[in-house]
Backbone as JSON, one array per atom type, in Angstrom:
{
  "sequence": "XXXXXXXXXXXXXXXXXXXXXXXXXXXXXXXXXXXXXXXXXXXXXXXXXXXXXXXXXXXXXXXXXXXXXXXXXXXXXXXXXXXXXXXXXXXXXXXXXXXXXXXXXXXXXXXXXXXXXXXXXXXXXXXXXXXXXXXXXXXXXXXXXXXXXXXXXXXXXXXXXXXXXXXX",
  "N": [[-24.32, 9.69, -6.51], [-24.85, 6.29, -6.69], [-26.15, 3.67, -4.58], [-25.3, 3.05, -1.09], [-21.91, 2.66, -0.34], [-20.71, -0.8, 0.29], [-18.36, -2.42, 2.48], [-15.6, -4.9, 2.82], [-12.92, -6.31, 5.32], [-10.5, -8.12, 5.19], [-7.94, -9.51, 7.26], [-5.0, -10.81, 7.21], [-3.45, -13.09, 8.61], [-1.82, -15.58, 10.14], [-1.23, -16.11, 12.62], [-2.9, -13.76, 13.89], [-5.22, -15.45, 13.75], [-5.07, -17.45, 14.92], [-5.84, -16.44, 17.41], [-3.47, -15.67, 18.84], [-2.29, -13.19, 18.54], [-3.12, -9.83, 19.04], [-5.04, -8.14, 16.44], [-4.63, -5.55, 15.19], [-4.58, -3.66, 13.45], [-6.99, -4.54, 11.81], [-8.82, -3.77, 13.32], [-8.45, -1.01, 13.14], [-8.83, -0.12, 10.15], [-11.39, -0.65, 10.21], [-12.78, 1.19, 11.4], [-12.04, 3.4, 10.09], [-13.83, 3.0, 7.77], [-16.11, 2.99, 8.68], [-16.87, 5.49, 9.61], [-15.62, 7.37, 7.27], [-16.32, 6.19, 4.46], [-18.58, 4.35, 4.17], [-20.38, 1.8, 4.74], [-19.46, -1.23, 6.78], [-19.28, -4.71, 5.81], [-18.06, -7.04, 6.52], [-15.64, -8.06, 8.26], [-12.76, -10.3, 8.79], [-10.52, -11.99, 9.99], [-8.29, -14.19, 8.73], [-6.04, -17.18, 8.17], [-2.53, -16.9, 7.03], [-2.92, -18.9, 4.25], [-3.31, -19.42, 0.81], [-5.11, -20.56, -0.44], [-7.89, -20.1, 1.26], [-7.44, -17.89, 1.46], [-8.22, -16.85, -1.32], [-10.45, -18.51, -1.57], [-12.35, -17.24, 0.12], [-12.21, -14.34, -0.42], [-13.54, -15.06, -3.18], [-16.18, -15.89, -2.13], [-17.17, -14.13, -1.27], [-16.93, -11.92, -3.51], [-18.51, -13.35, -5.27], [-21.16, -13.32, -4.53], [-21.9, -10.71, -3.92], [-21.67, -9.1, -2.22], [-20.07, -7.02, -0.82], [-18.59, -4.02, -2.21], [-16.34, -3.45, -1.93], [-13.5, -4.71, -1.46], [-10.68, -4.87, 1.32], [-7.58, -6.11, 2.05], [-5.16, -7.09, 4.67], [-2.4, -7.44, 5.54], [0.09, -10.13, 4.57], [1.78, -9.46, 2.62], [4.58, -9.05, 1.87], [7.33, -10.63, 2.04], [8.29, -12.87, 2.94], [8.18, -16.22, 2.89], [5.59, -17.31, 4.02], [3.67, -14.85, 3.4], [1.32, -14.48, 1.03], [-0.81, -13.5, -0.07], [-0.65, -11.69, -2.0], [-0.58, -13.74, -4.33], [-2.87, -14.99, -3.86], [-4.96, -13.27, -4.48], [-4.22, -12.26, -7.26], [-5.75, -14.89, -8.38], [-8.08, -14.69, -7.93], [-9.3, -12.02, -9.04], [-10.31, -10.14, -11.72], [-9.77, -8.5, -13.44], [-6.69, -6.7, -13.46], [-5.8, -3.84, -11.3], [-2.98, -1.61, -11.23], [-2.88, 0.69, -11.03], [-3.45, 1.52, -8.82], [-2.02, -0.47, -6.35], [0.94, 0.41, -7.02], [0.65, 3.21, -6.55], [0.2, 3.33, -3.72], [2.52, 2.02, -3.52], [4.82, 4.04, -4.09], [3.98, 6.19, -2.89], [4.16, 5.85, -0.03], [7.12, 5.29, -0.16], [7.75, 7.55, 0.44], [7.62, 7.55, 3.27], [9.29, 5.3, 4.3], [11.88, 2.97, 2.89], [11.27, 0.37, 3.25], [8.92, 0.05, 1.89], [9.3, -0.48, -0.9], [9.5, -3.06, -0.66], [7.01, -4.15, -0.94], [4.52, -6.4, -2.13], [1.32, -6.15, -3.09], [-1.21, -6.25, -4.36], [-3.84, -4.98, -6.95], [-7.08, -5.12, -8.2], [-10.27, -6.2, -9.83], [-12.81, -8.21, -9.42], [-15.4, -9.58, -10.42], [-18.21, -7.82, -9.43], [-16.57, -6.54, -7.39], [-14.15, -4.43, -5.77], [-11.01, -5.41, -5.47], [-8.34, -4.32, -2.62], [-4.87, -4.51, -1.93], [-3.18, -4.3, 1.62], [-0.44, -3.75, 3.08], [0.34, -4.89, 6.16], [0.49, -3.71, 8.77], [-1.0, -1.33, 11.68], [0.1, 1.02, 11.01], [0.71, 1.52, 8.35], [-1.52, 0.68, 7.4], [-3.6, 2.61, 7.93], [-1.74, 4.68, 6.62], [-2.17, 3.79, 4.02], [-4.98, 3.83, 3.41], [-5.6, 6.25, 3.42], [-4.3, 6.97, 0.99], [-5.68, 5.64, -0.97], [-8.47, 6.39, -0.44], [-9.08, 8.98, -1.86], [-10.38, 7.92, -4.45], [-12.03, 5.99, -3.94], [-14.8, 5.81, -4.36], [-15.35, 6.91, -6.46], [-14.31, 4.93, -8.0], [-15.78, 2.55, -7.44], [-18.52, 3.65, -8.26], [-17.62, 3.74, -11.42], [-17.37, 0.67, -11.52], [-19.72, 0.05, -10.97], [-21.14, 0.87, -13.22], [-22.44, 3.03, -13.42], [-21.07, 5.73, -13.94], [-21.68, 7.8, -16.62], [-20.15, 9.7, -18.16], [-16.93, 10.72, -18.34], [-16.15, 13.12, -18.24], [-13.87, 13.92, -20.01], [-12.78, 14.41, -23.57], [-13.02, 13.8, -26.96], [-10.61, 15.31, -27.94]],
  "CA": [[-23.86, 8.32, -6.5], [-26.01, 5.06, -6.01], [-26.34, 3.26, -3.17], [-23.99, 2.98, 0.14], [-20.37, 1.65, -0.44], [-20.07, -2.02, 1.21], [-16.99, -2.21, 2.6], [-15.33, -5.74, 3.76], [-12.13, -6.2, 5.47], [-10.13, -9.22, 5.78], [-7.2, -9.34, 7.76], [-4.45, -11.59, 6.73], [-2.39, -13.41, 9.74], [-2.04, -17.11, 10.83], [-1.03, -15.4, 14.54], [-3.8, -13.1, 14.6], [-6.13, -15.92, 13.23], [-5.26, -18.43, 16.1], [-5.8, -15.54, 18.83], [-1.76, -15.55, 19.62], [-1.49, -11.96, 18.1], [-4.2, -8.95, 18.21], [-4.93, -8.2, 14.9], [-4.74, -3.98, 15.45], [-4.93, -3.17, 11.68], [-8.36, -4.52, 11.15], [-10.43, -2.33, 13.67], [-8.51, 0.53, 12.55], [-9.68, 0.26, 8.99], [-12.78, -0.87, 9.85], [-13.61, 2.2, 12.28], [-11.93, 4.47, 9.15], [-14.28, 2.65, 6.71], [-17.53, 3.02, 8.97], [-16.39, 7.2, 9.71], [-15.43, 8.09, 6.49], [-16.45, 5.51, 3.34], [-19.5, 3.23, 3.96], [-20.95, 0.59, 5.83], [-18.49, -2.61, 6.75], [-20.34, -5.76, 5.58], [-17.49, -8.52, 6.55], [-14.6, -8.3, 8.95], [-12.86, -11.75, 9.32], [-9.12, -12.62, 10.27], [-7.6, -15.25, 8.38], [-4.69, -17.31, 8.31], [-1.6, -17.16, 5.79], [-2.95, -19.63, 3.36], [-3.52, -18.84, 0.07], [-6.27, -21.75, -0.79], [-8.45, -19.82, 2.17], [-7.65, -15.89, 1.46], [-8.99, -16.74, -2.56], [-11.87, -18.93, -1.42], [-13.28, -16.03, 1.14], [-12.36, -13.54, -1.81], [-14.63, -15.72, -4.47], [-17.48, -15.42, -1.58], [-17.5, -11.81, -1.16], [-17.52, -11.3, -4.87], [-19.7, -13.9, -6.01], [-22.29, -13.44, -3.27], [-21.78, -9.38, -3.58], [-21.75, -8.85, -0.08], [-19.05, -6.01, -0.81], [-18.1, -2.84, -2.97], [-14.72, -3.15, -1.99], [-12.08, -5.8, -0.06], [-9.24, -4.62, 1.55], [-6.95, -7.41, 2.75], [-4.51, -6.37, 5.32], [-0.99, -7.9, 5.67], [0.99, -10.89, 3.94], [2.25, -8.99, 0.99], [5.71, -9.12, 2.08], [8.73, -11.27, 0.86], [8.25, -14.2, 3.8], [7.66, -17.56, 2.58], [4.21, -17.37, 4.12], [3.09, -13.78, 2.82], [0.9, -15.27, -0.37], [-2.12, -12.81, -0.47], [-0.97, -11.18, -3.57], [-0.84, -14.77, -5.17], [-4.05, -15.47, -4.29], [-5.8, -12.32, -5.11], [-3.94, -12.94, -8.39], [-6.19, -16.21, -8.7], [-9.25, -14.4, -8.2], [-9.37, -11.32, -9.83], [-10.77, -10.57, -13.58], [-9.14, -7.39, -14.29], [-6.23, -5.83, -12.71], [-6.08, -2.05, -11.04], [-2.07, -1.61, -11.08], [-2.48, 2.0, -10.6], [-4.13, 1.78, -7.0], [-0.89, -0.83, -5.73], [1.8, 1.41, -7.36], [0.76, 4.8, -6.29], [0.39, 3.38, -2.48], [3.53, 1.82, -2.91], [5.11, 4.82, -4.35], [3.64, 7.06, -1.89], [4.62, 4.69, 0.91], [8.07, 5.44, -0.14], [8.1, 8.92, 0.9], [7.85, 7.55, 4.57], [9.86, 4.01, 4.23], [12.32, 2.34, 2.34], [11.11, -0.99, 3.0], [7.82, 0.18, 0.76], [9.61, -0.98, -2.34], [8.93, -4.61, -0.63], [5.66, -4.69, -1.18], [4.16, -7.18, -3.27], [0.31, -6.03, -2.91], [-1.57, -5.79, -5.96], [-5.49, -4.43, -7.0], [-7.87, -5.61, -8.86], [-11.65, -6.1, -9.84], [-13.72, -9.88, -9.27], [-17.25, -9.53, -10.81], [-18.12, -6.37, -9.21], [-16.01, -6.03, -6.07], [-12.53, -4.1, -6.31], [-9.95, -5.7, -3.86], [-7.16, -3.94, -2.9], [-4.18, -5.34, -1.19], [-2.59, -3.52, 1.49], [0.45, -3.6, 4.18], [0.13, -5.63, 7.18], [0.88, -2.62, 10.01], [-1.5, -0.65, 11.63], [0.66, 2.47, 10.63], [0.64, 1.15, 6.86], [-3.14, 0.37, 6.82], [-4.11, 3.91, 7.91], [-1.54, 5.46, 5.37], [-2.88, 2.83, 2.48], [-6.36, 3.84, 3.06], [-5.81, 7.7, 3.16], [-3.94, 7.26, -0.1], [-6.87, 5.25, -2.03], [-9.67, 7.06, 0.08], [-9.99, 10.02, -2.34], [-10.77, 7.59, -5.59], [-12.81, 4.58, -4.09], [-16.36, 6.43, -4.6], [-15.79, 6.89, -8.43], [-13.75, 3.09, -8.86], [-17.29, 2.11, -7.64], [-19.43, 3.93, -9.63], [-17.18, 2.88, -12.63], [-17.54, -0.23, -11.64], [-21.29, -0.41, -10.92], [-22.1, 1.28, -14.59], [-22.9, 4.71, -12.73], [-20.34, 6.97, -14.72], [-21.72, 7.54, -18.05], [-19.4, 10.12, -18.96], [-15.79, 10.6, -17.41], [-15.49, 14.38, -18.65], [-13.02, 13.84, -20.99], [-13.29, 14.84, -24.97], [-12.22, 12.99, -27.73], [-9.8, 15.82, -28.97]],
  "C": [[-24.98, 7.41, -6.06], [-25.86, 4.72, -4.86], [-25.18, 3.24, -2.38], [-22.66, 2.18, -0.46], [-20.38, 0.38, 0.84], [-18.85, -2.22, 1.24], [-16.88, -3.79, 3.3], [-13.81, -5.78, 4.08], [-11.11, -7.67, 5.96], [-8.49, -9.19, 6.3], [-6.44, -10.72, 7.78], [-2.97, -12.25, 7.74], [-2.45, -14.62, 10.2], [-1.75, -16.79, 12.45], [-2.29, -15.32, 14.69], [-5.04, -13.99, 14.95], [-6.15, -17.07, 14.2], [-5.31, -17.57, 17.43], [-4.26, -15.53, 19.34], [-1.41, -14.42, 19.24], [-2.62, -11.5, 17.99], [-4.13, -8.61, 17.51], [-5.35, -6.05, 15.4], [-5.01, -3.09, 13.91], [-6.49, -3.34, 11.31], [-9.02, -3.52, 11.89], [-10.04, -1.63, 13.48], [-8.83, 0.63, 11.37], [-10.98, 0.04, 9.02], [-13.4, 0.35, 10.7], [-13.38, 3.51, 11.35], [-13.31, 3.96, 8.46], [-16.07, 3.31, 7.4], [-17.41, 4.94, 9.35], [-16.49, 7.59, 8.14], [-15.8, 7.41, 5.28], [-18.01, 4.63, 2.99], [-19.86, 1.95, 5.1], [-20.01, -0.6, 5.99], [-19.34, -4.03, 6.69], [-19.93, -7.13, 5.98], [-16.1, -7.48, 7.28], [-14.1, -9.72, 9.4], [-10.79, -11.7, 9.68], [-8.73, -13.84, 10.01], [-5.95, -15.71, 8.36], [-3.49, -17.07, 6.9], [-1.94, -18.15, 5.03], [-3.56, -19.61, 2.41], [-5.24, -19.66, -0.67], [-7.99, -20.99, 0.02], [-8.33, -18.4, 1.48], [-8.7, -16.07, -0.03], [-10.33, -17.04, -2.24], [-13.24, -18.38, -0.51], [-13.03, -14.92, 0.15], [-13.37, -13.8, -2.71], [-16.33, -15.48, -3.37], [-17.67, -14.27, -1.27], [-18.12, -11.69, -2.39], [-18.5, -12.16, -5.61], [-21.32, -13.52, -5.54], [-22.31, -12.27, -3.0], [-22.18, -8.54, -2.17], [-20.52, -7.4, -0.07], [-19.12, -5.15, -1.93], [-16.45, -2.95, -3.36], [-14.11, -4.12, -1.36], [-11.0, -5.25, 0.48], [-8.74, -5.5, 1.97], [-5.51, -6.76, 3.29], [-3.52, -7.33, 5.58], [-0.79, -9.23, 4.16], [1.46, -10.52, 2.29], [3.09, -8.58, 0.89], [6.63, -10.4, 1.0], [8.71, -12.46, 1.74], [7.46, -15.42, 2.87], [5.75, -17.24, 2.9], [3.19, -16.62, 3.55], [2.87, -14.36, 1.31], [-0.55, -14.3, -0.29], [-1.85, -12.19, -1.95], [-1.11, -12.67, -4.8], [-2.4, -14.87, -5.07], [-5.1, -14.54, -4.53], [-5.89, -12.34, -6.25], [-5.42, -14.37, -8.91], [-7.62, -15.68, -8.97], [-9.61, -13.15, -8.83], [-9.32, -11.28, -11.47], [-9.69, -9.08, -14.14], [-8.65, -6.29, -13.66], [-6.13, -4.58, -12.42], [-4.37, -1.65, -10.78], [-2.11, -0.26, -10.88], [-2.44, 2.23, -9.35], [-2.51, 0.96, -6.16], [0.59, 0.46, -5.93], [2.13, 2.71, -6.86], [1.03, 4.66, -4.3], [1.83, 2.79, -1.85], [4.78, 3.22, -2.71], [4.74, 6.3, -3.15], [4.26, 6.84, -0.64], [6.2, 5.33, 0.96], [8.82, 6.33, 0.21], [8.24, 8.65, 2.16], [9.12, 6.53, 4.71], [10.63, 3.27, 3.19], [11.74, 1.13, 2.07], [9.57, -0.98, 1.98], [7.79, -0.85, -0.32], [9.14, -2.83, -1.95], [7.97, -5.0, -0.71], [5.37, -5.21, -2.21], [2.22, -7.03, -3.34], [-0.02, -5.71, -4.42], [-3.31, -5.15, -5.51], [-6.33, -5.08, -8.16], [-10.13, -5.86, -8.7], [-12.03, -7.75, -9.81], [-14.9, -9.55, -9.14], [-17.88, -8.13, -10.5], [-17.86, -5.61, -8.01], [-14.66, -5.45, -6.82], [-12.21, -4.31, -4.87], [-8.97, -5.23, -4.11], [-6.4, -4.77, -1.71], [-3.66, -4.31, 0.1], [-1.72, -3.98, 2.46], [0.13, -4.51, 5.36], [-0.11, -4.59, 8.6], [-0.33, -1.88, 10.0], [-1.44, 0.79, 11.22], [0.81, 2.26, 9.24], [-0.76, 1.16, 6.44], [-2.91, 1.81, 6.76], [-3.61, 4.74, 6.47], [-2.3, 4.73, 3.91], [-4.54, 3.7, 2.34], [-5.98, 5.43, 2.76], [-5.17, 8.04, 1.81], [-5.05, 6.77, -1.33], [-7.88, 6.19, -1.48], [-10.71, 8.5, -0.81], [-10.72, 9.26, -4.08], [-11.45, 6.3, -5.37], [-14.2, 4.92, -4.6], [-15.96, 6.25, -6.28], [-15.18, 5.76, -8.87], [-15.1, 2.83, -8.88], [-18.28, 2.07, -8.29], [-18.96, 3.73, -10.92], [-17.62, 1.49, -12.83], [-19.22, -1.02, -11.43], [-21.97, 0.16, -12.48], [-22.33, 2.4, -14.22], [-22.54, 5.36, -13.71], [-20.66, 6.74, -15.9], [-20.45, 8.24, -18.74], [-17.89, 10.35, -18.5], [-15.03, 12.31, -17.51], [-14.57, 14.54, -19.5], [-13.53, 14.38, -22.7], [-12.1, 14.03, -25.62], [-11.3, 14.11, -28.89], [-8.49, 15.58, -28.81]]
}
């Protein structure tokens, strides 16, 4: 594989983001991400507003400062939870397998799974995924993408010429 996986992590909370709530989800993906995936290039805590989660999305991926995004909470059913809208806004070309399978997976622990509104997707040549708000949701989210971010990457950097497959 080419070079290191940049990893950034933005953490999605108008609490956490005025200091009235520790944000416990981000340093646990960011101490998975620097253990087991790649270097962390951006950790930030933002608030619920969707104008803000896109316009720190568009600087990651324009300004390739990342490999990957994870964005951690508002992808619930609350009025305020709007990260999957505005991921929506910035993304070129959705990854519906990566939301699906973690919701679907998800479901083996939790009913309330099915409420997730998190999506995936690619912007220029970052892939953001969405995931859960909970520190007991991050962890499972990541250990369910964790075994296919290395080859999204190299897909998405041009790496993989061939994918093993045959055209019979």
């Amino acid at each position: 594989m080419g070079a290191e996986i940049r990893v950034a992590v933005l953490t999605i909370s108008t609490r956490s983001s005025r200091g009235e709530r520790e944000d416990k989800s981000g340093p646990a993906i960011c101490a998975l991400v620097e253990k087991d995936l790649g270097v962390l290039s951006c950790y930030k805590v933002l608030p619920d507003r969707a104008d803000e989660i896109a316009e720190e999305l568009r600087r990651i991926c324009d300004r390739g400062e990342a490999d990957v995004v994870f964005t951690l909470g508002g992808t619930g059913l609350a009025p305020s939870d709007v990260t999957p809208e505005a991921t929506a806004q910035v993304i070129e070309r959705e990854v519906p397998g990566i939301s699906e399978t973690i919701r679907a997976r998800s479901m083996e622990k939790t009913e309330r799974a099915m409420l997730s509104r998190g999506n995936a997707g690619v912007c220029r040549r970052t892939l953001i995924i969405n995931m859960p708000g909970s520190e007991k949701a991050v962890r499972e989210s990541f250990a369910i993408v964790r075994p296919v971010i290395n080859h999204a990457v190299e897909l998405i950097r041009g790496e993989v010429k061939d994918c093993g497959r045959t055209n019979e």
